[in-house]
N, CA, C and O atoms as a GROMACS GRO file, in nm:
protein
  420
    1UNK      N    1   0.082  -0.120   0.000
    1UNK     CA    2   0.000   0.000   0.000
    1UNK      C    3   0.086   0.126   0.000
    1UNK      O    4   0.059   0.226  -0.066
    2UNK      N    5   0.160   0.117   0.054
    2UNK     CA    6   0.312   0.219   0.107
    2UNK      C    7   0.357   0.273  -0.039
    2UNK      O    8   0.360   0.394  -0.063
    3UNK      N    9   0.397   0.158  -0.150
    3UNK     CA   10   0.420   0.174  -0.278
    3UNK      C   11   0.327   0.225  -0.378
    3UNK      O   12   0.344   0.306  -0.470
    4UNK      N   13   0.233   0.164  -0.343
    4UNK     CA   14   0.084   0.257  -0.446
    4UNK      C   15   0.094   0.380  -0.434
    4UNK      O   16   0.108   0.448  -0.536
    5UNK      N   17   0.092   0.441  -0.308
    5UNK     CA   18   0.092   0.570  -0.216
    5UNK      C   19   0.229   0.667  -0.299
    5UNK      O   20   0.239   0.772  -0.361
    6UNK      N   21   0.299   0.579  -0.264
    6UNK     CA   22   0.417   0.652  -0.320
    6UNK      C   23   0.439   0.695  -0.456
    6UNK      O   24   0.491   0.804  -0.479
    7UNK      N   25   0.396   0.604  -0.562
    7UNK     CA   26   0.401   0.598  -0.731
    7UNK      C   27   0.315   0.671  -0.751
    7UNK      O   28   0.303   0.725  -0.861
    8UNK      N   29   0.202   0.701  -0.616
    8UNK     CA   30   0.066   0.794  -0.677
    8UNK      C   31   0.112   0.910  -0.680
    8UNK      O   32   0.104   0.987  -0.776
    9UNK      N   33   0.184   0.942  -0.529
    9UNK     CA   34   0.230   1.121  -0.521
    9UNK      C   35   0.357   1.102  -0.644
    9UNK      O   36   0.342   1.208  -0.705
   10UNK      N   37   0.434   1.052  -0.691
   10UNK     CA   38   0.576   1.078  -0.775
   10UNK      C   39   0.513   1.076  -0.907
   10UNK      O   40   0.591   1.116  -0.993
   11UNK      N   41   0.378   1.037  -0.960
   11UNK     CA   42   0.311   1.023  -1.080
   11UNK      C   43   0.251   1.222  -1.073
   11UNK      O   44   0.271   1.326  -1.136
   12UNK      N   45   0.178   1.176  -0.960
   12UNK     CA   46   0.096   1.347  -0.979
   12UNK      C   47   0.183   1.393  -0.975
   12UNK      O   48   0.226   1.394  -1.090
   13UNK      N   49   0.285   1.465  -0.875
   13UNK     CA   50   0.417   1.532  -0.885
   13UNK      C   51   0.459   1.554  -1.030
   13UNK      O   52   0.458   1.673  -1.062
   14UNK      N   53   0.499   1.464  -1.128
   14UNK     CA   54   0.476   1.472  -1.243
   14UNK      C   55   0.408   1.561  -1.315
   14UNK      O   56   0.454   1.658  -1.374
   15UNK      N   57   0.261   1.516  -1.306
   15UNK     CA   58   0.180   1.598  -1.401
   15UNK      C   59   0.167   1.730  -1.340
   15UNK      O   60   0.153   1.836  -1.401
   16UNK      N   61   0.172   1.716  -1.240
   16UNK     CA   62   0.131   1.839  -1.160
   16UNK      C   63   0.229   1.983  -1.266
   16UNK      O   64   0.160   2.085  -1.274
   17UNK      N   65   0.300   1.990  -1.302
   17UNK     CA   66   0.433   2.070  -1.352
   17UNK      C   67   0.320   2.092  -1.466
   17UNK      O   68   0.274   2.206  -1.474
   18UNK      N   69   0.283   2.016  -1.533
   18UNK     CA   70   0.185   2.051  -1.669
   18UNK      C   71   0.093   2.102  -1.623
   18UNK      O   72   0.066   2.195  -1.699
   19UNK      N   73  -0.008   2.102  -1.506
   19UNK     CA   74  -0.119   2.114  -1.503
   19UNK      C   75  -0.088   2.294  -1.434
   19UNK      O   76  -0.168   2.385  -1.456
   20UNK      N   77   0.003   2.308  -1.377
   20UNK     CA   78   0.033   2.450  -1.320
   20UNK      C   79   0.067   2.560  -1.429
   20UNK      O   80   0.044   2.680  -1.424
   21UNK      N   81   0.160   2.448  -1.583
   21UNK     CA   82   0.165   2.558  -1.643
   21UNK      C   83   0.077   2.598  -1.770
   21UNK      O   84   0.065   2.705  -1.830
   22UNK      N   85   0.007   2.441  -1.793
   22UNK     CA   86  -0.068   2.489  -1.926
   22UNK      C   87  -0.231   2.542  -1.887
   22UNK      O   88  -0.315   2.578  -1.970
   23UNK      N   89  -0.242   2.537  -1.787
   23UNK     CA   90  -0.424   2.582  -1.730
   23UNK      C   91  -0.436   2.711  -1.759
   23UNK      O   92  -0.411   2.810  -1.690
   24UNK      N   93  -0.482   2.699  -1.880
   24UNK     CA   94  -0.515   2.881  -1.908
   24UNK      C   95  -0.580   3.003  -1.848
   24UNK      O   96  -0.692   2.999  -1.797
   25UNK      N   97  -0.516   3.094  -1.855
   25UNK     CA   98  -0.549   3.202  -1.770
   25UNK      C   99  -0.655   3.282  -1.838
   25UNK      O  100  -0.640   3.324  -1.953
   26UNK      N  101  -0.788   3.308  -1.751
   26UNK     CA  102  -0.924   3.342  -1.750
   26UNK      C  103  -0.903   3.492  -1.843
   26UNK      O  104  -0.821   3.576  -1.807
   27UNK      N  105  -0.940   3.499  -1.893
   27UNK     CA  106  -0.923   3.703  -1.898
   27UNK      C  107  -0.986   3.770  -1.836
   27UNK      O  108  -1.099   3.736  -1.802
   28UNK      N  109  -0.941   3.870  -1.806
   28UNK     CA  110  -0.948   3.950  -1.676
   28UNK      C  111  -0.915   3.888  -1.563
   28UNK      O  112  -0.977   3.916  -1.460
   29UNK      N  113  -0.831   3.812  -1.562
   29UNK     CA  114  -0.858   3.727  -1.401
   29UNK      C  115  -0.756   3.784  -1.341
   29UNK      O  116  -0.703   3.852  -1.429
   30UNK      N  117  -0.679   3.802  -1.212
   30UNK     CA  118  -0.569   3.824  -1.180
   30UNK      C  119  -0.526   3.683  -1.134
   30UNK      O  120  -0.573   3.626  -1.036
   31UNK      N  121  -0.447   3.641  -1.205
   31UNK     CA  122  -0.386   3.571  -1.100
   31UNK      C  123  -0.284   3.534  -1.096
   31UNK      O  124  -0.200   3.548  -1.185
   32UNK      N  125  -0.258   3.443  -0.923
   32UNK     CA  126  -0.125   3.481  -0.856
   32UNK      C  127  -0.006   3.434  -0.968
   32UNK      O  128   0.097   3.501  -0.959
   33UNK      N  129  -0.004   3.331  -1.071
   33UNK     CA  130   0.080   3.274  -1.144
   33UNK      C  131   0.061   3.318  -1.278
   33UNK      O  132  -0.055   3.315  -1.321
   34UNK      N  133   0.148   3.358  -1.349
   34UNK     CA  134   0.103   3.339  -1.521
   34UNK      C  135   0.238   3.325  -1.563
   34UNK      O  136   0.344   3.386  -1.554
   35UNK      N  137   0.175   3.190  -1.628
   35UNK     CA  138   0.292   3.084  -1.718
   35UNK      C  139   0.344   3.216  -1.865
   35UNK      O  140   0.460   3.217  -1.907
   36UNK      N  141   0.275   3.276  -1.901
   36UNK     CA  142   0.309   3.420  -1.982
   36UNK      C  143   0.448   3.475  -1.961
   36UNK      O  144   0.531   3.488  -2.051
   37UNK      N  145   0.464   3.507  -1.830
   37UNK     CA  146   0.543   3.578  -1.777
   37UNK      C  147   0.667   3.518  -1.703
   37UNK      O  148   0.667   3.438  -1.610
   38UNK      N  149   0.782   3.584  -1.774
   38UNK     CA  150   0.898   3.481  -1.753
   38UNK      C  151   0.967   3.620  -1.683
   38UNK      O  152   0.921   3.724  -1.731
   39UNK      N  153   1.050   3.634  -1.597
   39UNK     CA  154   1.186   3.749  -1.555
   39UNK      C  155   1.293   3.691  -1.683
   39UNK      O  156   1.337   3.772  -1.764
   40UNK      N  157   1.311   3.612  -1.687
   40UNK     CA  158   1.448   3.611  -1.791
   40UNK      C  159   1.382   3.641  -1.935
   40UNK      O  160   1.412   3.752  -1.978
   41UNK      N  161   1.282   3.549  -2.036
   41UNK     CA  162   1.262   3.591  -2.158
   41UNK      C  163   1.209   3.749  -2.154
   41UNK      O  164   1.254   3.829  -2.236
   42UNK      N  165   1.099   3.794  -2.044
   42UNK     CA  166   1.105   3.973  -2.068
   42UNK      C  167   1.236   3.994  -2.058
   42UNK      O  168   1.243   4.115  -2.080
   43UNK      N  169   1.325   3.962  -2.043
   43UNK     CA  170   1.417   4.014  -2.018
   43UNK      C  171   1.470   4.046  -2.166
   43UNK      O  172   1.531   4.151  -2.188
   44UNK      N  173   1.442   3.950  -2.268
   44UNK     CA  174   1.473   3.918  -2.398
   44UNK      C  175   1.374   3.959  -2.505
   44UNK      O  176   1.384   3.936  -2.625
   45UNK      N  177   1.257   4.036  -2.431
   45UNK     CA  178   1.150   4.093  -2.505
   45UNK      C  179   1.032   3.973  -2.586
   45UNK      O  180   0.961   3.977  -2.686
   46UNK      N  181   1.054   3.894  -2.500
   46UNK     CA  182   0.981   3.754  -2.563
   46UNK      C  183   0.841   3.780  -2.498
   46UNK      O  184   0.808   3.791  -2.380
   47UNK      N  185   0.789   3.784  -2.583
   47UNK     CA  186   0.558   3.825  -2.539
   47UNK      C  187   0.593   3.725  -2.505
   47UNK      O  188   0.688   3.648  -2.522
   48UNK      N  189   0.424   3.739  -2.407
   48UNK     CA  190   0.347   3.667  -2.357
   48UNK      C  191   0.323   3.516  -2.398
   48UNK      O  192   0.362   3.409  -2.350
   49UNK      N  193   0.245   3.550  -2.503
   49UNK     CA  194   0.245   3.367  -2.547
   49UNK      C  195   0.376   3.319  -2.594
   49UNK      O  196   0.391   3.218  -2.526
   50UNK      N  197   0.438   3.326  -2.639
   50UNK     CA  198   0.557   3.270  -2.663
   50UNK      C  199   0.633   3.216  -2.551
   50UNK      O  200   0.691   3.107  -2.552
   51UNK      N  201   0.631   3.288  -2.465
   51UNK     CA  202   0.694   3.273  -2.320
   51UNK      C  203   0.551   3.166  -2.231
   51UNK      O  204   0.572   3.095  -2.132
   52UNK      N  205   0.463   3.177  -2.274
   52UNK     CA  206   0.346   3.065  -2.244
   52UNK      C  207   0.366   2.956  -2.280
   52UNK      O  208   0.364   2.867  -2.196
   53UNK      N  209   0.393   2.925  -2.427
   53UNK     CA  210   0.419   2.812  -2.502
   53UNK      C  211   0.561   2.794  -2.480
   53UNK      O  212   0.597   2.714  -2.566
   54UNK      N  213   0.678   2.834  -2.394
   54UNK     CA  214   0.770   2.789  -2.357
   54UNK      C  215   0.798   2.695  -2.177
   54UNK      O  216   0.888   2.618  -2.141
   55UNK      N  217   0.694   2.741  -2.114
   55UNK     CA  218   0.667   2.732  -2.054
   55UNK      C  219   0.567   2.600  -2.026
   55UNK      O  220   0.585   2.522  -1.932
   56UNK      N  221   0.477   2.590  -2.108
   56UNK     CA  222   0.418   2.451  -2.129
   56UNK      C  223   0.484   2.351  -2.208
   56UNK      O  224   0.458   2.231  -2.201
   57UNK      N  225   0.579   2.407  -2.293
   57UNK     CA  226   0.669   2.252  -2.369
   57UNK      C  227   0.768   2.235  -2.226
   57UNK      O  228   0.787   2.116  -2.202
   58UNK      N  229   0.838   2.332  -2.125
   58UNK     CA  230   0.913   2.266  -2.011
   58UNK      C  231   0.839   2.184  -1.919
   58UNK      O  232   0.884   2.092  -1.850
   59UNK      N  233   0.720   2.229  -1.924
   59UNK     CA  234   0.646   2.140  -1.803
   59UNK      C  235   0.616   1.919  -1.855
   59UNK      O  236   0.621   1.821  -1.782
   60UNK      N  237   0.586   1.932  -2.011
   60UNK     CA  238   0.612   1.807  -2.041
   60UNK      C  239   0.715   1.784  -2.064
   60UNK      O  240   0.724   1.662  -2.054
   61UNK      N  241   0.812   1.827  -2.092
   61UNK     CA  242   0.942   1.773  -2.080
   61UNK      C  243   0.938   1.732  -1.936
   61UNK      O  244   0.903   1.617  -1.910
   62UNK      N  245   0.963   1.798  -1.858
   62UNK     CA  246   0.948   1.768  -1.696
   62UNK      C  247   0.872   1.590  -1.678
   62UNK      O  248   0.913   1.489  -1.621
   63UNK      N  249   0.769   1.616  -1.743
   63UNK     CA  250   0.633   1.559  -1.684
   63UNK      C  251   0.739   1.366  -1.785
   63UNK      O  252   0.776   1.266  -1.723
   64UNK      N  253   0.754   1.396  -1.979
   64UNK     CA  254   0.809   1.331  -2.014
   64UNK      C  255   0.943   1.250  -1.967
   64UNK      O  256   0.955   1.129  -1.986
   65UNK      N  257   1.064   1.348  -1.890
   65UNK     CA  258   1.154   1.320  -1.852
   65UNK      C  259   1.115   1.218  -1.713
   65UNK      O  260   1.174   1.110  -1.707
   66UNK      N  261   1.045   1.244  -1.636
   66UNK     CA  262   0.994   1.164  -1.500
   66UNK      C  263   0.948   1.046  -1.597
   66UNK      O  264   1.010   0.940  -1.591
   67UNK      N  265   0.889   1.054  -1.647
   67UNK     CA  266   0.785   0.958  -1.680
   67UNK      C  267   0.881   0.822  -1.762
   67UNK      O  268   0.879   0.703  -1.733
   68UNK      N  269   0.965   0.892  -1.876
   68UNK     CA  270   1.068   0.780  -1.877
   68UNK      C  271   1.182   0.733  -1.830
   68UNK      O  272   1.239   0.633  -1.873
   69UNK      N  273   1.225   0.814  -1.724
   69UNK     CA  274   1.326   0.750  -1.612
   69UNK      C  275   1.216   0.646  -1.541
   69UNK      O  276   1.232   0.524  -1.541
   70UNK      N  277   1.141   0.692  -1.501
   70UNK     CA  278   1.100   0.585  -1.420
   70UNK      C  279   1.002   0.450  -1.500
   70UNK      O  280   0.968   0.346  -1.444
   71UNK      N  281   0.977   0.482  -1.616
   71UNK     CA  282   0.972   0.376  -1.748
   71UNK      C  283   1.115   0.305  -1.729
   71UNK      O  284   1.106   0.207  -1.656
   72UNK      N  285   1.190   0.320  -1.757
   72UNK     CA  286   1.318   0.259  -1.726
   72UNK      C  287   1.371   0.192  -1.601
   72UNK      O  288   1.419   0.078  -1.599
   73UNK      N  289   1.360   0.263  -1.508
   73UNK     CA  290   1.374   0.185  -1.349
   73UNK      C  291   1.273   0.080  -1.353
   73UNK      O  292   1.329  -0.029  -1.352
   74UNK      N  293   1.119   0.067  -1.358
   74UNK     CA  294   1.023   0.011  -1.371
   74UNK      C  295   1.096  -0.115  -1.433
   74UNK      O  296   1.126  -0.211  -1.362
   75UNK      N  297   1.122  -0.109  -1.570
   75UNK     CA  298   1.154  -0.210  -1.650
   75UNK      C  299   1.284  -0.270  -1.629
   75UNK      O  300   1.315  -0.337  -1.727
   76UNK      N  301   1.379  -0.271  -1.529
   76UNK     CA  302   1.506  -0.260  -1.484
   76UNK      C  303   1.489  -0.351  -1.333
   76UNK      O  304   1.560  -0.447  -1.306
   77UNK      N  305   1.409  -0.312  -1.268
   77UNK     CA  306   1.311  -0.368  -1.131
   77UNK      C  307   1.214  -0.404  -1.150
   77UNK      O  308   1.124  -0.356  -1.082
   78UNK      N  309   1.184  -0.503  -1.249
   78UNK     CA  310   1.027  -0.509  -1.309
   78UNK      C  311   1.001  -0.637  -1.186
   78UNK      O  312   1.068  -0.732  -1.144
   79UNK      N  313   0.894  -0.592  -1.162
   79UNK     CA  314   0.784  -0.649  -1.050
   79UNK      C  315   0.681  -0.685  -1.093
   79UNK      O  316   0.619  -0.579  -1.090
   80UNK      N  317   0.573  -0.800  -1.156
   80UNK     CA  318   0.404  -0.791  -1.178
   80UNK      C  319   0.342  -0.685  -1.109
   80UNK      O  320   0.231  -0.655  -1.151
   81UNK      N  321   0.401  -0.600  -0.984
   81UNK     CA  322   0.324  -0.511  -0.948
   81UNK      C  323   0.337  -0.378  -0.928
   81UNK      O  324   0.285  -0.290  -0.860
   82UNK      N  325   0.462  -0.394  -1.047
   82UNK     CA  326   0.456  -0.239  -1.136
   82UNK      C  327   0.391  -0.245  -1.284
   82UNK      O  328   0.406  -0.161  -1.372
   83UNK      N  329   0.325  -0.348  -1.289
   83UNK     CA  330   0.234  -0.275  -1.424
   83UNK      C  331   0.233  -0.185  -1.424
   83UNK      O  332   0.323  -0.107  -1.457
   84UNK      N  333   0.103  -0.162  -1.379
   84UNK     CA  334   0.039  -0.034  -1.311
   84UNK      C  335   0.103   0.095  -1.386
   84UNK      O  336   0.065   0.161  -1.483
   85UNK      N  337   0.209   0.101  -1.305
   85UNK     CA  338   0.298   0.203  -1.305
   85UNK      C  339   0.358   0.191  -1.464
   85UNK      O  340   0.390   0.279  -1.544
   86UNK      N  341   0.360   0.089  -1.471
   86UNK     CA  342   0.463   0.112  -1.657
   86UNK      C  343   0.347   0.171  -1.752
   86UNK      O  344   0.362   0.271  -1.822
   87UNK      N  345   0.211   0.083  -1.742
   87UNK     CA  346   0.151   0.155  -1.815
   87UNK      C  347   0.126   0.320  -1.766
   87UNK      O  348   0.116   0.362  -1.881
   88UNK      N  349   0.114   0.400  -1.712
   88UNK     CA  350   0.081   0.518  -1.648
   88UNK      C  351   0.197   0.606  -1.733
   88UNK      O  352   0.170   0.703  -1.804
   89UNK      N  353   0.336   0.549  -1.709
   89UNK     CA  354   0.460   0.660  -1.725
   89UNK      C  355   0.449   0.635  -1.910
   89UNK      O  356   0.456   0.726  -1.992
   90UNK      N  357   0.435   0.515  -1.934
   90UNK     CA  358   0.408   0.492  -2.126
   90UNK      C  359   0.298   0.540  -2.134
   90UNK      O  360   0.311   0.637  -2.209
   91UNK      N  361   0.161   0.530  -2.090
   91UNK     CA  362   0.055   0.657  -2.105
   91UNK      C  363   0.100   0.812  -2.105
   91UNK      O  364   0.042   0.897  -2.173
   92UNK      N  365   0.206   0.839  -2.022
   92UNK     CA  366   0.238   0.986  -2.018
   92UNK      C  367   0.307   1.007  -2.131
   92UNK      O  368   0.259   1.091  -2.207
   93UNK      N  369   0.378   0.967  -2.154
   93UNK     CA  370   0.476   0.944  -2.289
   93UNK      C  371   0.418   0.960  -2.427
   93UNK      O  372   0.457   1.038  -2.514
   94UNK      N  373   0.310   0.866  -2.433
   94UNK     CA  374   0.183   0.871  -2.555
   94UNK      C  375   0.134   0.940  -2.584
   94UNK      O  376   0.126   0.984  -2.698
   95UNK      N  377   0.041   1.007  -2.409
   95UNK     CA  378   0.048   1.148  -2.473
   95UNK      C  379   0.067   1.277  -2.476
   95UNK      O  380  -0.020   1.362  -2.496
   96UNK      N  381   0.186   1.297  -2.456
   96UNK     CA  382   0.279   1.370  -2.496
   96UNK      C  383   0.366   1.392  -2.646
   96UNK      O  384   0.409   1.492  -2.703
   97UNK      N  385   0.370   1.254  -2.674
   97UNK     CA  386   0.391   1.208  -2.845
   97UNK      C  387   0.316   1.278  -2.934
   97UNK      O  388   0.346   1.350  -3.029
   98UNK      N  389   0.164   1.227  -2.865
   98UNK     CA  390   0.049   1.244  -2.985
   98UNK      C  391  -0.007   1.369  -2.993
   98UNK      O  392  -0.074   1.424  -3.080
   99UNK      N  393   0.060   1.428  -2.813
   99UNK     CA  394   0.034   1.589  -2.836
   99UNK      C  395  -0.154   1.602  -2.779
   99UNK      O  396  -0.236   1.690  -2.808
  100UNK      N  397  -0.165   1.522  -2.723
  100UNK     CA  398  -0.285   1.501  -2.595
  100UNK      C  399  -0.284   1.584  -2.519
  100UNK      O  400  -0.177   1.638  -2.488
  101UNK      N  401  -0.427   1.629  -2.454
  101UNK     CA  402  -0.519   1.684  -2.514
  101UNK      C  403  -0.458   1.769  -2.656
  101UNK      O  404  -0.338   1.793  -2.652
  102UNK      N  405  -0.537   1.821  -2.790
  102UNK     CA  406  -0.443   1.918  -2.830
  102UNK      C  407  -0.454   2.088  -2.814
  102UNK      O  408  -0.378   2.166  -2.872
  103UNK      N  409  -0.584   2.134  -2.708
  103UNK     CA  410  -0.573   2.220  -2.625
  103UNK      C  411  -0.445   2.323  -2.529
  103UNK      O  412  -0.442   2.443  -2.502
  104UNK      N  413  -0.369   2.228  -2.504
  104UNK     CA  414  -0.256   2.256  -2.401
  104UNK      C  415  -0.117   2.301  -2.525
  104UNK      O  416  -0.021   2.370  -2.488
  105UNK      N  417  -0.128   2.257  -2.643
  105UNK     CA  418  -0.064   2.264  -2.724
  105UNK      C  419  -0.090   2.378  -2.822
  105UNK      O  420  -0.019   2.392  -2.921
   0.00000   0.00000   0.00000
């Protein structure tokens, strides 16, 4: 149970990086975060979306990079009771490939 627990928070942890940066911002909304807004690319005069859409390709990289290290450990320590888990990090992978949802993209 200890291990479910654990693969659950290091899976969300994961997505979590995508879900903070591609959740689009309301108009008019204030709020406390915007993936828009970088200190280093203003720094470089890089708008808003551009610096948005840089910002959401790092978060799947993030989300991709977790997802196949631990595709790899998984398959390296393979257990029957890391399925689970292999399919989840090759689900993240997929879609990310296929460019899933294509909203965020």
């Amino acid at each position: 149970m200890i291990r479910f627990l654990l693969a659950s928070l290091l899976i969300a942890h994961g997505l979590i990086h995508v879900a903070i940066y591609a959740i689009p911002k309301q108009p008019g909304e204030n709020a406390l975060f915007d993936p828009g807004h970088s200190w280093i690319l203003a720094g470089m005069n890089v708008a808003a979306r551009p610096a948005r859409t840089t910002a959401v390709t790092l978060a799947w990289v993030t989300a991709v990079v977790a997802a196949l290290s631990g595709l790899v450990l998984k398959l390296g320590y393979f257990h029957p009771w890391l399925i689970i888990g292999l399919a989840l990090d090759a689900g993240v992978i997929a879609g990310v490939v296929s460019e899933w949802p294509p909203s965020l993209f």
